[in-house]
VOGU-3710 file (C-alpha; in Angstrom, 3 decimals, decimal comma):
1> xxxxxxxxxx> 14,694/-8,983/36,645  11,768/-6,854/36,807  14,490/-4,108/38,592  16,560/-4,256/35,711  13,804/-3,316/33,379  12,240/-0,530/34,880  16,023/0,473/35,974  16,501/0,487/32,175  13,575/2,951/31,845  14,690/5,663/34,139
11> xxxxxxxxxx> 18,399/5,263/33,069  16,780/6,276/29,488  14,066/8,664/30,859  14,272/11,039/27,920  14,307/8,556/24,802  11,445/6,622/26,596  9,806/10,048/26,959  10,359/10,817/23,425  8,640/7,334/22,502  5,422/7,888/24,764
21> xxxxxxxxxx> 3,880/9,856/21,843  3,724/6,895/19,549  2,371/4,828/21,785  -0,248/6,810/22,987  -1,060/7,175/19,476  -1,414/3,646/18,614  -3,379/3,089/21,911  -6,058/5,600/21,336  -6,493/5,511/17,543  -5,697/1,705/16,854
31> xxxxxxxxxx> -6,518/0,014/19,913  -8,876/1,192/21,610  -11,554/1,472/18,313  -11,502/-2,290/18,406  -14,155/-1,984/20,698  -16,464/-1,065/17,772  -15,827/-4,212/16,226  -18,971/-5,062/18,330  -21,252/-3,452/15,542  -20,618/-6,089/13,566
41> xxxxxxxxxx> -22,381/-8,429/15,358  -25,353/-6,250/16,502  -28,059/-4,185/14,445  -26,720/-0,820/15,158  -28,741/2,204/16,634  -27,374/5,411/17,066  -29,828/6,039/19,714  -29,086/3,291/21,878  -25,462/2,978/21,401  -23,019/-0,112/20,717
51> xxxxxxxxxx> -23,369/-1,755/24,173  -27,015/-1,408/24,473  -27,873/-2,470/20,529  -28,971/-5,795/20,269  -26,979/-8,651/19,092  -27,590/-10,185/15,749  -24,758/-12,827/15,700  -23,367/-13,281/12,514  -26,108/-12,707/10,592  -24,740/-9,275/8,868
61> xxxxxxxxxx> -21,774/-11,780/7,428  -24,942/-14,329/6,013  -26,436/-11,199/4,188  -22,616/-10,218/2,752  -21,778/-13,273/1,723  -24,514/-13,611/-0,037  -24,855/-10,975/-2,259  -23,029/-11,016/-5,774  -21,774/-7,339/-5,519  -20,019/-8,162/-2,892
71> xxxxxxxxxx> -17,903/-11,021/-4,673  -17,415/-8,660/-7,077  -15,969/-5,597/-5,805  -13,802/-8,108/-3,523  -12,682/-9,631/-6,911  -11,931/-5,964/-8,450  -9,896/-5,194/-4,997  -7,920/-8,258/-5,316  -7,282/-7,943/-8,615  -6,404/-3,899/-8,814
81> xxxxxxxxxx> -3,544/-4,953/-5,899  -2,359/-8,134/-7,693  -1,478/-6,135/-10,749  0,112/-3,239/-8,121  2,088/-5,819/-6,856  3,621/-7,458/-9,819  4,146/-4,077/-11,824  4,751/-1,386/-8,523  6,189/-3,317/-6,396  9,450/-4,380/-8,154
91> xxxxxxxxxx> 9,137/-0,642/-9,198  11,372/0,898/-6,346  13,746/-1,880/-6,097  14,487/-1,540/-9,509  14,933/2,394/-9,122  17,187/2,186/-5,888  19,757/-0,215/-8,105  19,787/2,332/-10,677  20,550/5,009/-8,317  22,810/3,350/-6,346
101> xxxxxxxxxx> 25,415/2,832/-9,502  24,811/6,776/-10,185  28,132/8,353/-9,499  27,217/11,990/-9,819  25,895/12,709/-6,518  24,437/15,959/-7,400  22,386/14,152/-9,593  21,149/11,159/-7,622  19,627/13,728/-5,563  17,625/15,835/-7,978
111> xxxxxxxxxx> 16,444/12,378/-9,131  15,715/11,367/-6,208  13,863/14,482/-5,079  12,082/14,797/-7,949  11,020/11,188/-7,880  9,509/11,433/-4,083  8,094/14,302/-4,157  4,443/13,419/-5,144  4,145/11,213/-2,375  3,366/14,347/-0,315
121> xxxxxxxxxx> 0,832/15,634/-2,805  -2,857/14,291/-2,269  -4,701/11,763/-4,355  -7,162/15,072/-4,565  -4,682/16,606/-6,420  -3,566/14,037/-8,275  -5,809/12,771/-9,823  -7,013/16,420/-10,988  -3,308/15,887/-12,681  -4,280/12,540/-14,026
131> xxxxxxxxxx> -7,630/13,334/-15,385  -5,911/16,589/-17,300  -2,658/14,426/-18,629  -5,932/11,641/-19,505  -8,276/14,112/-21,337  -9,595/12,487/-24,279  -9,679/16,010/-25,895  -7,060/18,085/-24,164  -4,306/15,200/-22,622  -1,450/15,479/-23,958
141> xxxxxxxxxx> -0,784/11,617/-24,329  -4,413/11,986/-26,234  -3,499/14,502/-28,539  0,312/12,865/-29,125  -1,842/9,840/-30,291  -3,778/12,264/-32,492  -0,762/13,435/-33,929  0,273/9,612/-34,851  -2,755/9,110/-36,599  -4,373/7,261/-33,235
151> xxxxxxxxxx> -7,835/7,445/-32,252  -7,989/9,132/-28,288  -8,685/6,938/-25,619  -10,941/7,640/-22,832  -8,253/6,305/-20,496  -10,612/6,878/-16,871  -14,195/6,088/-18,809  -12,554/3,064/-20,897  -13,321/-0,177/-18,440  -9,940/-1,732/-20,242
161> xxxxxxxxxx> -7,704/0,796/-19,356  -8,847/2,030/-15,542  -7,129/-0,336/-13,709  -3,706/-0,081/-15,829  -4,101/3,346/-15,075  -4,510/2,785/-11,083  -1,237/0,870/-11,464  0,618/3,525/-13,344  -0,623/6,638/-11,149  0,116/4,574/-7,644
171> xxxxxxxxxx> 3,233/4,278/-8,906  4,258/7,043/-10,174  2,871/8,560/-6,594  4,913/5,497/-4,134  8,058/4,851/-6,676  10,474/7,649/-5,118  9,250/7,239/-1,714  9,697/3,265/-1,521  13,297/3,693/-2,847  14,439/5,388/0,152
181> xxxxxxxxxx> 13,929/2,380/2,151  16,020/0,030/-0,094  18,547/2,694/-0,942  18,807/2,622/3,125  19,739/-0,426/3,128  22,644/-0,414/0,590  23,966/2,859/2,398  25,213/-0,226/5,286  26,976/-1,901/2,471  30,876/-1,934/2,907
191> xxxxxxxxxx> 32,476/-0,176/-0,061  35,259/-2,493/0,056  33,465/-5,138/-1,098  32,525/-3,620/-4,308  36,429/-2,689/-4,781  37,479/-6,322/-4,275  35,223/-7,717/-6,582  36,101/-5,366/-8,963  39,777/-6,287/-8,205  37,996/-10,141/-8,854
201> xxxxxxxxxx> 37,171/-8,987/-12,652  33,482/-8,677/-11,440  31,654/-6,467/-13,669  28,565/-4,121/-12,706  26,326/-6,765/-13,437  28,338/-9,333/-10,848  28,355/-6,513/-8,267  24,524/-6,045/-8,504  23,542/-9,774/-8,202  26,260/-10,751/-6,091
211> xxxxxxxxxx> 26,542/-8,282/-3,498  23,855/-5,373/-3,574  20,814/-7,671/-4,026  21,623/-9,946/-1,216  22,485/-6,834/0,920  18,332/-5,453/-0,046  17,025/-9,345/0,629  16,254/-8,654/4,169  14,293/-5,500/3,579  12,705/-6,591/-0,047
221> xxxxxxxxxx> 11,110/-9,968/2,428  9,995/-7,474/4,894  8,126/-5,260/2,430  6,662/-7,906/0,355  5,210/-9,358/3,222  3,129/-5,908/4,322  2,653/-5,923/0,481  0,729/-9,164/0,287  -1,165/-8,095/3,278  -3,043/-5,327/1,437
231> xxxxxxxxxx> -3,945/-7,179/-0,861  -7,446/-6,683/0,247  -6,713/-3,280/1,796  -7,261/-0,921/-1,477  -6,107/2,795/-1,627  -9,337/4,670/-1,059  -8,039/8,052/-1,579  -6,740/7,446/-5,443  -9,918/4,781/-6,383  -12,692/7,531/-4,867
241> xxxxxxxxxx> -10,786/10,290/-6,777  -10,780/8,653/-10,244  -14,103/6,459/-9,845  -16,708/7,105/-11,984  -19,766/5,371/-13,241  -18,290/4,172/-16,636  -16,025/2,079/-14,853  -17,824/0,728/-11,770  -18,368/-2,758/-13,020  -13,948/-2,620/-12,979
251> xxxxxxxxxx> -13,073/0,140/-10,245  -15,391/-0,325/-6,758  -13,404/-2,001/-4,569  -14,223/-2,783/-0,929  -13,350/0,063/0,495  -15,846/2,633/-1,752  -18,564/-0,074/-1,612  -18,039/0,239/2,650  -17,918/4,207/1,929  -21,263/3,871/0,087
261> xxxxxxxxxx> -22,687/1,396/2,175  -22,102/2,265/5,865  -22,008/6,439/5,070  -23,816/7,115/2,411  -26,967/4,014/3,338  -26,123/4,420/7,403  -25,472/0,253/7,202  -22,948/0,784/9,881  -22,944/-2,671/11,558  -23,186/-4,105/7,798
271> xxxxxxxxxx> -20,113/-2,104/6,712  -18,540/-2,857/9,886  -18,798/-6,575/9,024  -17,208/-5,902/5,794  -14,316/-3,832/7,141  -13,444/-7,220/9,901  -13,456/-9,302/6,823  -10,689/-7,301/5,652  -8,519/-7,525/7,851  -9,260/-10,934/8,645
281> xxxxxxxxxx> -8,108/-11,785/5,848  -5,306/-9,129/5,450  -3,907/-10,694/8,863  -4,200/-14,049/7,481  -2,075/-13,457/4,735  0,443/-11,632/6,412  1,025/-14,593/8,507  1,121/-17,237/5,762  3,331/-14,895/3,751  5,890/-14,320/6,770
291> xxxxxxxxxx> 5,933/-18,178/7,682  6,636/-18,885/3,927  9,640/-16,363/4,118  11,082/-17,584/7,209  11,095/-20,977/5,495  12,639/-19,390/2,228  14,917/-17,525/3,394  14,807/-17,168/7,409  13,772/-13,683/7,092  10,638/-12,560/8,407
301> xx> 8,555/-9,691/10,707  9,044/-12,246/13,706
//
């Protein structure tokens, strides 16, 4: 058996070559920096390195769990993603149905295209975007409410309105970008089915419901289960870029309280701590979600 496999190897030499990058990727930068997990657990020197710092046990987790900032940047974090995942993430899916009964092709594309393509601009530069649409005295949203009669709106200083804003700019950054993975999916559709339920009498509505939703199920199960695992795993780049102190008490999350914490203070077994409770809990709820699924609907990651 164990022939077979490595005969399977060689008799593919050049695909597995071509997948050696990857994994030597994921080794280097994913695995092997688990090893600094360790801090966690030890008061950190610099000096003495993380082998040779002495243990502390879990006594950076007693001091996190009991502070009151803490609870409250995690409940900003959880928050900020629950409202990303009830308003962004039907987002796409809604967008690749839309597209998908475009029959102008040229079209769909320039759509398309134009829809993806700030999901290869920075957070850096947009939120510089953002904060000049969002100008209480030169936005133009701000001065179209002026024009209405409106008072402006400090949209990024206004604690009320900086986490609907979040929502709206991660979206308008991931929308184009997560269609291509559910308009992916449809491209395996048959086309004949569409033409015999439209020989059936089905209208567009029937079609949609009946056969292009149930085609996207598999991959819709698959990305709301990564979904609900960063739940706790916040977009640093867009919440550093937009944060300011007006709307702290609303807008640190755990990730720019471990930025200020471990960088900024040098706590690096203390941040440490709080980047393993993350993903404790991220992997936690990325198995509940995928066990739920499986019992749903028998799809899942495994």
């Amino acid at each position: 058996m164990r022939k077979m496999w490595l005969y399977g190897y060689w008799k593919h030499k050049y695909l597995t070559l071509l997948f050696v990058p990857a994994v030597a990727y994921y080794i280097l930068f994913h695995y092997v920096p688990i090893y600094g997990v360790l801090i966690a657990f030890k008061s950190y020197k610099f000096s003495l390195g993380i082998w040779d710092s002495p243990w502390v046990g879990f006594q950076h987790f007693e001091e996190l769990f009991a502070l009151g900032s803490f609870w409250k940047v995690t409940l900003n974090t959880v928050l900020i993603s629950l409202y990303k995942l009830i308003f962004g993430f039907p987002a796409p899916i809604l967008f690749a149905l839309l597209l998908n009964e475009i029959r102008l092709v040229l079209f769909k594309r320039v759509v398309q295209t134009i829809s993806y393509f700030p999901h290869f601009l920075s957070w850096v530069v947009l939120a510089g975007l953002a904060m000049q649409f969002l100008s209480p005295g030169t936005g133009p949203i701000n001065l179209l409410l002026q024009q209405m009669g409106l008072d402006p709106i400090f949209f990024l200083g206004s604690s009320d309105w900086f986490r609907p804003v979040l929502v709206v700019t991660d979206v308008w950054k991931e929308l184009g970008w997560g269609t291509i993975v559910y308009l992916a999916a449809l491209s395996g559709v048959n086309p004949e089915q569409y033409e015999a339920a439209t020989v059936d009498g089905a209208n567009r509505y029937h079609r949609m419901r009946y056969i292009t939703l149930p085609a996207m199920t598999p991959v819709i199960t698959i990305m709301l289960i990564f979904a609900i695992g960063k739940i706790v795993n916040d977009d640093f780049d867009q919440v550093f870029n937009l944060l300011n102190p007006a709307v702290m008490g609303v807008g640190d999350v755990l990730s720019t309280y471990t930025y200020r914490v471990g960088l900024v203070n040098m706590e690096y077994s203390f941040a440490t701590a709080v980047g393993l409770f993350k993903n404790v809990i991220a992997f936690t709820l990325i198995v509940t979600a995928n066990a739920v699924a499986k019992r749903l609907n028998e799809y899942g990651l495994w």
